[in-house]
N, C-alpha and C positions, 0 to 999 in steps of 0.2 A: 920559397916558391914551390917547392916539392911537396911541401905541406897543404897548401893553399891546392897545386891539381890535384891531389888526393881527396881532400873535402870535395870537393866537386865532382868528381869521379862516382865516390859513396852517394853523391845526391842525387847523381842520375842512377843511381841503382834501387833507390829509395820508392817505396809504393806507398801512399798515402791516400788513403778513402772520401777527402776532401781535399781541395786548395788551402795552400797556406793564406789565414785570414789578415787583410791589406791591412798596413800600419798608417798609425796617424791619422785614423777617423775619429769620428763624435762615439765610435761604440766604445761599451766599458765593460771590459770584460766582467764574468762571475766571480762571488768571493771566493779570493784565494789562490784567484791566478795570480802569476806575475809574469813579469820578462824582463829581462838588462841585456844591456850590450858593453862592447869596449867604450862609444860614444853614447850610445842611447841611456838614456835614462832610464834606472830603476824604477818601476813603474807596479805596484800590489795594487789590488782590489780588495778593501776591505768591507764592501759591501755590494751586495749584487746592484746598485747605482754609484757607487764610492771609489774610485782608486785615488793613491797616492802617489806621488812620482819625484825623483830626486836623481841627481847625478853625483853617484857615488863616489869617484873621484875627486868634484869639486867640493862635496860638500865642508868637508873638515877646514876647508880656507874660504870658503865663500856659503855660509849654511843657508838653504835655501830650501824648498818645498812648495810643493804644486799640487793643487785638489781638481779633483776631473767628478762633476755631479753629471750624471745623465740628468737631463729635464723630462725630456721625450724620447719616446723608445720608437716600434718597429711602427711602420716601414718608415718613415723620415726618423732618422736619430739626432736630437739636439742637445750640446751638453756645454757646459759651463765651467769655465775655467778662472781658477784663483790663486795667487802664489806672493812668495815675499821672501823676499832675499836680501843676504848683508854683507856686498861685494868688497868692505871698502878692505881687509884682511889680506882678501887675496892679490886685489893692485897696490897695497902696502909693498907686497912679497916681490910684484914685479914693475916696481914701478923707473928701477935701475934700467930695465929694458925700453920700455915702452917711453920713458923720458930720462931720457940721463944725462941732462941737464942738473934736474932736481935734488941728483945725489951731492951737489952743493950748495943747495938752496931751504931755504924757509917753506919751500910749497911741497905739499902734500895731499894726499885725498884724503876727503874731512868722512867723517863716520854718517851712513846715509843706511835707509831702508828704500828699496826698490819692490812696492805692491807692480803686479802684471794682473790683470784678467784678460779674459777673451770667449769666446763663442765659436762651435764648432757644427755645422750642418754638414750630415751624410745623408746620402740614398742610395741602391741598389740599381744596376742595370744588368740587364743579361740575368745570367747566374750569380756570378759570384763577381762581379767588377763592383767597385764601387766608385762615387764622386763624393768632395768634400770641401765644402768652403768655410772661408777661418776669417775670423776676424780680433784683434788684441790690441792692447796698449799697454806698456811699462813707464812708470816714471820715475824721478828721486825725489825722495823726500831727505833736507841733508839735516843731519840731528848736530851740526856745528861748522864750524870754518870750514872747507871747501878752497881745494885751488884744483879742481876737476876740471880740466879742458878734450876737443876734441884730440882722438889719436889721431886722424889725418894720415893711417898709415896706405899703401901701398895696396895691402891685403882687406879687400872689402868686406869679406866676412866678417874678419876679424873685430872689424871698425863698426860691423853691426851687433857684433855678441857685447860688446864693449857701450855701445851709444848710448842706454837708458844712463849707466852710472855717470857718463863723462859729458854726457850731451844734455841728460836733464828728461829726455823722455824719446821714446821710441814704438811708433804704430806699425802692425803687417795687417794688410786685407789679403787675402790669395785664393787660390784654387787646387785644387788636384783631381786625377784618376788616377785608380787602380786596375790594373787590367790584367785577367785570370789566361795565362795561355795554356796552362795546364794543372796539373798538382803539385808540380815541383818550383817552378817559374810564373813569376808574376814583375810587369813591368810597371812602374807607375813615374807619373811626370806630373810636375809642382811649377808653379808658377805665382809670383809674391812682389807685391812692393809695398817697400816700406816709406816713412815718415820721420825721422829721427828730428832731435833738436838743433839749435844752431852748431853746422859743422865750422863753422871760423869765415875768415877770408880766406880770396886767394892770395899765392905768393909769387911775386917774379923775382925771379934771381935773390931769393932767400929774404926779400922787402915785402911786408904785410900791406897789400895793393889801399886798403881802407874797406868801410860796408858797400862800395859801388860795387863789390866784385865780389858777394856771398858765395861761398860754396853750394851747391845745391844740396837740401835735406832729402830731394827723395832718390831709392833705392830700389833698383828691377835686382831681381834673382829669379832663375828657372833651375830645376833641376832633375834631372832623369836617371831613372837608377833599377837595377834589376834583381830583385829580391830570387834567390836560390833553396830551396830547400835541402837541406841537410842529414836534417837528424828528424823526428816525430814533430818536434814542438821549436827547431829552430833554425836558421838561416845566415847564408852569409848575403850582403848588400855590396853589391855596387855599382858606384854609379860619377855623372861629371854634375857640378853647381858650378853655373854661369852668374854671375854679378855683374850691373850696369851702374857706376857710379860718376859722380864726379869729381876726380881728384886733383882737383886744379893745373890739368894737364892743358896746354895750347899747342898752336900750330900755326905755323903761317901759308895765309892761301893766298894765292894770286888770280884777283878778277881776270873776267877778259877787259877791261880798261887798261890793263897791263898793271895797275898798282896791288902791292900786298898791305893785307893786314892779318896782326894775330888777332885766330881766335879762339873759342872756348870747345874742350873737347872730352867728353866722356871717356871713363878708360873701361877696361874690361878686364876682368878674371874667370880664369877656366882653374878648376881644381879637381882634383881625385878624389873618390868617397868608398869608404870603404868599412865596414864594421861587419861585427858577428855577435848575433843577438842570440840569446836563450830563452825559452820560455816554459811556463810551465802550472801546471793546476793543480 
């Protein structure tokens, strides 16, 4: 904690000749930038329209890779997004967790490639604010047997980072701003739903109700987060990611007729966000 007000301290002391430039748009940087974070993906530009982008920690259990083409450049920036990844390793590794049932059973995740593309529209407001809307789809392709189901956990992020492999495919449309308050501080808020594949049924009292009672496939998330400047070229983030899902939660209401019945009821998750990105040219 002592470490964390210190970096902060140094950032308000920090003078920098421009705004820290907003994360997560359609721009691409020049060759030879790069930037990583603890969560953020490692993210080069190998060409002044090219980066590449990868999460370092996942990659060795889950190898994957993401190409970012600018199409269109200034003043509307449009760029294009392609990637392919081979999750089934790393839910091999944890699938003790996530189903531990299976640790005496026949089922497993079958070997699959998960293609993602998507599309990304920036523009300019003000000075230095920007906006940017997204749009993607991920799905599996399973290269054998398959006992892949929804996780259905608790944790809705989780059950979205997870959806393309175990659910079969996974869409976000969304939005954002980034808004410039100064050179050191910038606030930006996201706002996203998604589309995932069949989450299952519901359950009452641990009984699979049948298909009358699908879990819903779509997924609200908004998030709001405060990018800090640091150092020249890096920052610490943070921020809360809200989640609206359906987790086959119920309730029982009583009309004014005076009779009750159960009904269907979305659950919610609030979470902490928090990383520390590097960058650099």
């Amino acid at each position: 904690m002592r470490a964390l007000l210190l970096l902060v301290l140094l950032g308000g002391t920090l003078s920098l000749a421009e705004p820290l430039p907003a994360r997560d748009t359609a721009d691409v940087g020049p060759r030879g930038s790069w930037s990583v974070g603890v969560f953020n993906p490692l993210r080069i530009a190998v060409h002044d329209r090219v980066e590449l982008q990868t999460h370092p920690l996942l990659f060795f259990v889950a190898p994957h890779v993401d190409a970012r083409v600018a199409l269109v450049r200034s003043p509307l920036r449009l760029t294009g997004e392609a990637g392919l990844s081979v999750p089934t390793f790393a839910l091999r590794l944890a699938k003790g967790f996530f189903f531990p049932s299976w640790d005496t059973s026949q089922n497993d995740i079958g070997w699959m490639l998960v293609p993602r593309a998507g599309l990304l529209l920036s523009g300019d407001v003000l000075a230095h604010d920007v906006w940017t809307l997204r749009a993607e789809a991920s799905f599996r392709v399973p290269l054998g047997p398959n006992s892949a189901e929804p996780l259905n956990s608790f944790l809705t992020p989780l059950d979205l980072l997870l959806a393309a492999p175990l659910t079969g495919f996974r869409s976000r449309v969304g939005g954002a701003y980034d808004h410039a308050f100064n050179e050191r501080l910038r606030l930006r808020g996201e706002l996203n739903l998604y589309v995932t594949g069949p989450q299952g049924n519901l359950e009452v009292s641990g009984v699979d109700v049948g298909p009358l009672a699908p879990l819903s496939p779509l997924i609200v998330t908004a998030h709001a987060g405060l990018d800090i400047a640091l150092f020249q070229h890096s920052r610490l983030t943070l921020g809360v990611l809200w989640a609206n899902a359906d987790q086959g939660a119920t309730k029982v209401v009583t009309g004014s007729d005076g009779f009750s019945e159960r009904v269907r009821v979305r659950g919610n998750n609030f979470l902490p966000t928090l990383d520390f990105i590097w960058a650099g040219f």
